[in-house]
C-alpha positions in Angstrom: 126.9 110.3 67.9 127.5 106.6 67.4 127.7 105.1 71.3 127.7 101.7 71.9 128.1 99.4 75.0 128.7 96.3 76.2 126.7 95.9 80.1 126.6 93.1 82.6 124.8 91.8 85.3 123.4 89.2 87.3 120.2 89.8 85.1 118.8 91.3 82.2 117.7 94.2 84.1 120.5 94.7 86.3 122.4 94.6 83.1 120.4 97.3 81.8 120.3 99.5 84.3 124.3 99.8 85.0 124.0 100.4 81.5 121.7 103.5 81.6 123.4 104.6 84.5 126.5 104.6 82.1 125.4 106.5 79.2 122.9 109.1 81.6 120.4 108.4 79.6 116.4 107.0 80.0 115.6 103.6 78.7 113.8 105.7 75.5 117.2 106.9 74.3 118.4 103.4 73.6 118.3 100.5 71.7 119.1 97.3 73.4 120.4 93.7 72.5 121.1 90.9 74.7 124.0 89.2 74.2 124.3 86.3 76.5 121.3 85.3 78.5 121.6 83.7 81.7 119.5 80.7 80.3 121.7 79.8 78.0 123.6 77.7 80.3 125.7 74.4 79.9 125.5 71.5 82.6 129.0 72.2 83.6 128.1 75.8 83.8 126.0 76.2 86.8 127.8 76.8 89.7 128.9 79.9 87.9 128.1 83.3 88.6 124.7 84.1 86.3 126.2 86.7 83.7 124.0 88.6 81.6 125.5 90.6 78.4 123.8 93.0 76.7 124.6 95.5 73.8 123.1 99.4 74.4 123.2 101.6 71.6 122.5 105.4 72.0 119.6 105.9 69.2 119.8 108.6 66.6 117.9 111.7 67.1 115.6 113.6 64.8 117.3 116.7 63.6 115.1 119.4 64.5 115.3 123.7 65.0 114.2 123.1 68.8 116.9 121.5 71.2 116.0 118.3 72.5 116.8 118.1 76.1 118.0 114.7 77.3 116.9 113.6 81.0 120.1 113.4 82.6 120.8 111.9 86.3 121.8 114.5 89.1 124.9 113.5 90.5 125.9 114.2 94.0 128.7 115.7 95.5 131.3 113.7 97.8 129.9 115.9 100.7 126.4 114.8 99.9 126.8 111.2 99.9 128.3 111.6 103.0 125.5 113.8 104.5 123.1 111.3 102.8 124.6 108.2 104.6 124.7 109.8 108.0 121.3 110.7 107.8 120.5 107.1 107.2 122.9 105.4 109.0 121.4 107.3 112.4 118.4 106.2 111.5 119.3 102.7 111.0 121.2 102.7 114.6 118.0 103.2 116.6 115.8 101.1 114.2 118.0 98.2 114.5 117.7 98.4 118.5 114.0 97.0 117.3 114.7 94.8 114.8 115.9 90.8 115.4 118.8 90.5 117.1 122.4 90.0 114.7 120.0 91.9 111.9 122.8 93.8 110.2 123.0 96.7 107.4 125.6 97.9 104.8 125.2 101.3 103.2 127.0 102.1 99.6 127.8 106.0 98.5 127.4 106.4 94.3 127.3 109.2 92.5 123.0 109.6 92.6 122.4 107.9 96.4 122.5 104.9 98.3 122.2 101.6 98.3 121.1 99.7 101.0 121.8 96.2 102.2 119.8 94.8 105.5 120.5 90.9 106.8 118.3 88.9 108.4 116.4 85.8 107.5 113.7 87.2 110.5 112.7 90.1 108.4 109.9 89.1 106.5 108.0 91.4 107.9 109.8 94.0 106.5 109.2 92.8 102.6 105.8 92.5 103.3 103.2 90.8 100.2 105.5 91.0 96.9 107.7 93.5 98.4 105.4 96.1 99.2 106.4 97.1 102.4 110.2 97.1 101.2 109.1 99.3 98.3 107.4 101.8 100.9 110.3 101.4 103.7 112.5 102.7 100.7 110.6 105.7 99.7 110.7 106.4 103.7 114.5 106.1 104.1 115.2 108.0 100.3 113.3 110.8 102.4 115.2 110.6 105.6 119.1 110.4 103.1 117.9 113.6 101.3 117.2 116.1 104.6 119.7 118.7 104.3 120.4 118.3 100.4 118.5 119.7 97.7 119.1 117.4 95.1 117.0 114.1 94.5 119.1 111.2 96.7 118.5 107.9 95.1 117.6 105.0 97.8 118.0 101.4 96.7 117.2 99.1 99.5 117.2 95.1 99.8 116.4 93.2 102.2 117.9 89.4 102.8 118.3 89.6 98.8 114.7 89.7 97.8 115.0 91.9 95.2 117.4 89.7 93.4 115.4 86.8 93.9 112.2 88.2 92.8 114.0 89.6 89.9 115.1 86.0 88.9 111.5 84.6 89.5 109.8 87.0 87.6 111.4 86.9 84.4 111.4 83.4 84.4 107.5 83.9 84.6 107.7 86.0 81.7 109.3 83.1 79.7 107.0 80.9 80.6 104.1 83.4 80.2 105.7 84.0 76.4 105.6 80.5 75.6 102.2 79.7 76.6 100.6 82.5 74.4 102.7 81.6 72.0 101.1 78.2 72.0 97.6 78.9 72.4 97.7 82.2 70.8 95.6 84.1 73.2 96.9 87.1 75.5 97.7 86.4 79.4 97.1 89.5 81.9 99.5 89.3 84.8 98.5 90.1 88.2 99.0 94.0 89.2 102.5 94.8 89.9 105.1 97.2 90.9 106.3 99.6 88.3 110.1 98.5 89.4 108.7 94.8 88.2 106.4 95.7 85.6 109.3 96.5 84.2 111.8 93.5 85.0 108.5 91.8 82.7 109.2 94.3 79.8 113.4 93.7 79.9 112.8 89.8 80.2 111.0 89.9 76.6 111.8 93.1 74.9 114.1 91.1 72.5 111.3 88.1 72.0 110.6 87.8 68.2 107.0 87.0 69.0 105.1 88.4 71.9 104.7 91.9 72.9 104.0 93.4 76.1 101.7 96.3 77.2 100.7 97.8 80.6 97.2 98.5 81.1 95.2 100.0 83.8 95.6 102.6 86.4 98.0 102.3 90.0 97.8 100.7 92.0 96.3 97.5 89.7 98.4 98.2 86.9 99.7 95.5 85.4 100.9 93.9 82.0 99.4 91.8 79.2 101.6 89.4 77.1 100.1 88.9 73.8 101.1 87.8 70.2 103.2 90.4 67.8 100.9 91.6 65.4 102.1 90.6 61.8 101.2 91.9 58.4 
């Protein structure tokens, strides 16, 4: 089956993610162009909203006796996101009582969880060193959404639009990474990351003509190394 789309976001990964979520399919399954980069802007253009385009094409599959089972996503039911939200949104009452004062939350229903929004330039605390304590406070309220549902409940959280933010600094790191190996032709090993940003690294030069990426080691110092395409 020939499937091809056309996905947006804010950045090359959100792009690719709405995308994935689109087709139900794992980031294996697909191959994936990008068709307007966010730094590809004019003079005139940057007050506007930062667009990112890319193309996502289901890949072929190998014909073969054994069927090939495709990891789809679990949705949930209307009932569950409901049940999910409640769970969290009792939680977030009595946590906020703690929290600085006017620190506010939004909570979004979609078809595999929540996402999360919480407000406050005061909560630093709450991101913790490159996010980790944001990561961990998500795995913690992703426990607390599923109680009562057996399915796998999805938590996204943000907090004061880090994520966004570090998304945005992190691939411009990668560009700037690229262009330095590409200059002295040696390989640069980033600092250990999150597998959430290993990956942002991986987006950010998947369609780059002349470096490569690779993540080495073991968690929680896993990280990448950016280094020269090898050429015959």
């Amino acid at each position: 089956m020939d499937k091809t789309i056309i996905s947006e976001g804010k950045t090359t990964n959100e792009a690719i993610e709405k995308g994935l979520k689109q087709l139900r399919v794992s980031r294996d399954k697909v191959e994936i162009k990008v068709l307007e980069n966010e730094e590809k802007r004019s003079f005139f253009s940057i007050l506007a909203p930062r667009v990112v385009k890319v193309e996502m094409k289901l890949k072929e599959e190998k014909s073969e006796k054994r069927e090939v089972k495709t990891k789809r996503i679990i949705e949930l039911t209307e009932e569950e996101q409901e049940k999910a939200k409640q769970n969290v949104k009792s939680f977030l009452e009595e946590l906020q009582k703690e929290l600085p004062e006017n620190t506010t939350y939004k909570i979004t229903k979609n078809e595999i969880g929540l996402n999360i929004e919480i407000s406050n330039e005061n909560l630093g605390f709450l991101i913790g060193y490159r996010g980790e304590t944001l990561y961990a406070f998500q795995n913690i309220l992703s426990a607390i959404a599923g109680k009562g549902i057996d399915k796998k409940v999805r938590v996204i959280l943000d907090i004061e639009g880090y994520k966004e933010k570090r998304e945005k600094t992190l691939e411009e790191l990668a560009e700037k990474v690229a262009k330095t190996v590409i200059k002295t032709r040696k390989p640069v090993k980033l600092e250990p990351m999150q597998a959430y940003e290993r990956k942002i690294i991986h987006s950010a030069l998947q369609q780059n003509d002349k470096v490569q990426t690779e993540s080495i080691g073991e968690e929680p110092n896993r990280r990448i190394v950016i280094s020269l395409k090898k050429t015959k």
